[in-house]
C-alpha positions, 0 to 999 in steps of 0.5 A: 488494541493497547498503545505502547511507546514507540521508539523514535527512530527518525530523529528530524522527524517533527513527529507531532501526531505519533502514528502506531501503524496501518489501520485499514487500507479501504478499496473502492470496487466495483463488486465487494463481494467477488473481491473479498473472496479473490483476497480470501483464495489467492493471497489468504486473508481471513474473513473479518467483518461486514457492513451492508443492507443487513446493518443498516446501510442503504448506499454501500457495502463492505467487506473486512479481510484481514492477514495478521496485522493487515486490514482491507476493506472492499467497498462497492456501491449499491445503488447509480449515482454515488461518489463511491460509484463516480470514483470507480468509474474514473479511476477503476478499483483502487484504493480511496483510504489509508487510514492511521492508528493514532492515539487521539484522532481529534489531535491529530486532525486538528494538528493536520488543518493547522499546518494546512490540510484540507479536510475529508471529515471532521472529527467524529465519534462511532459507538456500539455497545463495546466501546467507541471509535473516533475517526476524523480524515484529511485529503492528500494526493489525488483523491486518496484520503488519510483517516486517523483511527482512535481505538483505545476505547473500543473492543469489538469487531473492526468498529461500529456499524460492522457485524462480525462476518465469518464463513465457516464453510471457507477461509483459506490458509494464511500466505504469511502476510504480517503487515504493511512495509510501505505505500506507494503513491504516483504523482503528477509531473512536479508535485514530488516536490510538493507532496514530500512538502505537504507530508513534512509540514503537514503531519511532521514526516521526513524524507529518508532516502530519494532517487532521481531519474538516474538512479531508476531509469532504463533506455527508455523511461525514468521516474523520480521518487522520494521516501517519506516516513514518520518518527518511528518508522512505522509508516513509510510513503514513498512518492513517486513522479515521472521523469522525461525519457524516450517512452512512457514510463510506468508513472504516466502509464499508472497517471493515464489509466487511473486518470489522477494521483493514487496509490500504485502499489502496497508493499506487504511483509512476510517471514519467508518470502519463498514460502509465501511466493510459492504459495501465493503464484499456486494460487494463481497470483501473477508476479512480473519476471526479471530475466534468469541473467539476473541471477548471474551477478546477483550473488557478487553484488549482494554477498552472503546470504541465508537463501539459496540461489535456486528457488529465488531464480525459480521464483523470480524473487528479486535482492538486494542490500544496503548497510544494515542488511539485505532485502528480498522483494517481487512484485505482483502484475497489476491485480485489477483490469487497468494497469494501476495497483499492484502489490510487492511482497518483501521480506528484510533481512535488516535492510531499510531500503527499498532495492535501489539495485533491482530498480533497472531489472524492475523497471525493464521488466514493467517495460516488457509488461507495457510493450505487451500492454501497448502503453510503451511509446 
């Protein structure tokens, strides 16, 4: 992967270790093997890479699938007594790494427990005989960790001690997922505060944009969240935390279930969200629904648009607009057995926002979700 000069476009960002992008998101699960081949047949990645028994590992095995610019790696223990299997145990499948493209993981690390990180793995360097990989890793919130990813030395398949992994007999179509918008991580009562903090003064971040409770609230619940990016834009970590109201709102649910801090959803871009819905829901991918009134006032509060009304109410597909654009967003029920992770599925038509004018639908609808759920009270 060659590195370019990426344009900063948050100029009060302090931007001291340059992000290129999303890396790799790694999910702890329970069973590896099933898991890739749900993201294989309902959201249409692509078998990638592989490491287990057959490469050496003794305690673990991964899967690599990959959509366009998009990487998840699917991690399962293989044997009782592991961290990996402790951390499944408490928090369920989710999500453990988020791992950066830097251009110098050294730096970055050393630049991060400078300004106050705790350490998950000094820098270390991985080499085959196509190159080399350096990694090095930091904790943030819960027990979610951040690993700088150094590739410019290196060719060959996702990195060392991976073999490439194909399966000739099975790789279904892409869905037209290109590659990670934004992540999003629930927090604590009171720690938005400290982690919109952590990530400025940390790894030089700023908040753009933030929403109090009432801006996203319903009759009954409300949250808080403030948007976090780099420089150039190219990572964006909204953080959410709960805010008092009359029920359980979707945060302390996400805190209750997962049993700490974590990524609750990651937020996925394509080119044609219509398509890509379509195809994703006839493979079985559930979405929530936002009532067919919605669609009532939606054209008067968004103006034109290049999509017709129609497959969007069909659809459930959710828009808005900001400034600069419009957006289209939907987002997935929770895709593992506790109601924790889910994904969105957005495409945007100039729009930098994140569908301020949806939030009260969305979040009525999680509600509807969480009635069924019993978790509503």
């Amino acid at each position: 992967m060659e590195t370019t000069a990426i344009p900063k476009i948050h100029d009060s960002a302090q931007d001291f270790m340059p992000i290129n992008g999303t890396d790799y998101i790694e999910l702890y699960v329970g069973n590896s093997k099933q898991a890739a081949h749900f993201y294989k047949t309902a959201f249409g990645f692509q078998s990638y890479a592989y490491a287990g028994l057959e490469t050496g590992l003794t305690d673990r095995e991964s899967y690599v699938v990959i959509q366009d610019k998009i990487r998840l790696v699917l991690t399962s223990p293989l044997k009782s007594g592991t961290d990996i299997g402790r951390h499944i145990d408490q928090h369920g499948d989710g999500i453990k790494v988020v791992a950066l493209w830097v251009d110098d993981a050294t730096y970055a690390y050393n630049a991060a427990m400078e300004r106050g990180a705790k350490s998950y793995m000094e820098p270390e360097v991985m080499e085959d005989e196509t190159g080399k990989i350096v990694r090095s890793g930091i904790y943030t919130y819960g027990e979610t960790v951040h690993i700088f990813v150094e590739r410019k030395d290196y060719e060959g398949t996702f990195m060392p001690g991976f073999k490439k992994w194909e399966t000739p007999d099975y790789n279904p179509e892409s869905t037209g997922l290109k590659y990670v918008d934004h992540m999003v991580g629930n927090v604590g009562w009171n720690k938005m505060d400290y982690w919109v903090e952590f990530y400025e003064k940390v790894m030089g971040f700023v908040n753009i944009l933030s929403f109090d409770d009432n801006d996203i609230s319903t009759e009954y619940t409300a949250l808080m969240s403030k948007v976090m990016s780099n420089g150039n834009g190219r990572i964006k970590f909204p953080i959410n935390e709960p805010a008092e109201g009359k029920k359980k709102s979707q945060v302390e649910e996400y805190l209750d279930f997962y049993e700490g801090e974590g990524v609750q959803h990651i937020a996925v871009a394509t080119d044609d969200i219509i398509t890509t819905v379509r195809q994703l829901r006839s493979r079985g991918v559930e979405f929530l629904r936002v009532p067919d009134t919605y669609y009532d006032a939606v054209m008067d509060r968004v103006g034109t648009i290049d999509e017709d009304i129609a497959p969007l109410k069909e659809l459930g597909i959710l828009v808005d607009r900001d400034d600069e654009g419009y957006l289209l967003q939907i987002f997935t029920r929770p895709v593992e057995p506790r109601p924790t992770m889910f994904f969105e599925i957005i495409q945007r038509k100039g729009a930098q926002s994140f569908g301020k004018g949806n939030f009260k639908a969305l979040f009525e609808a999680i509600e509807r979700e969480q009635e069924v759920r019993g978790t509503l009270h």
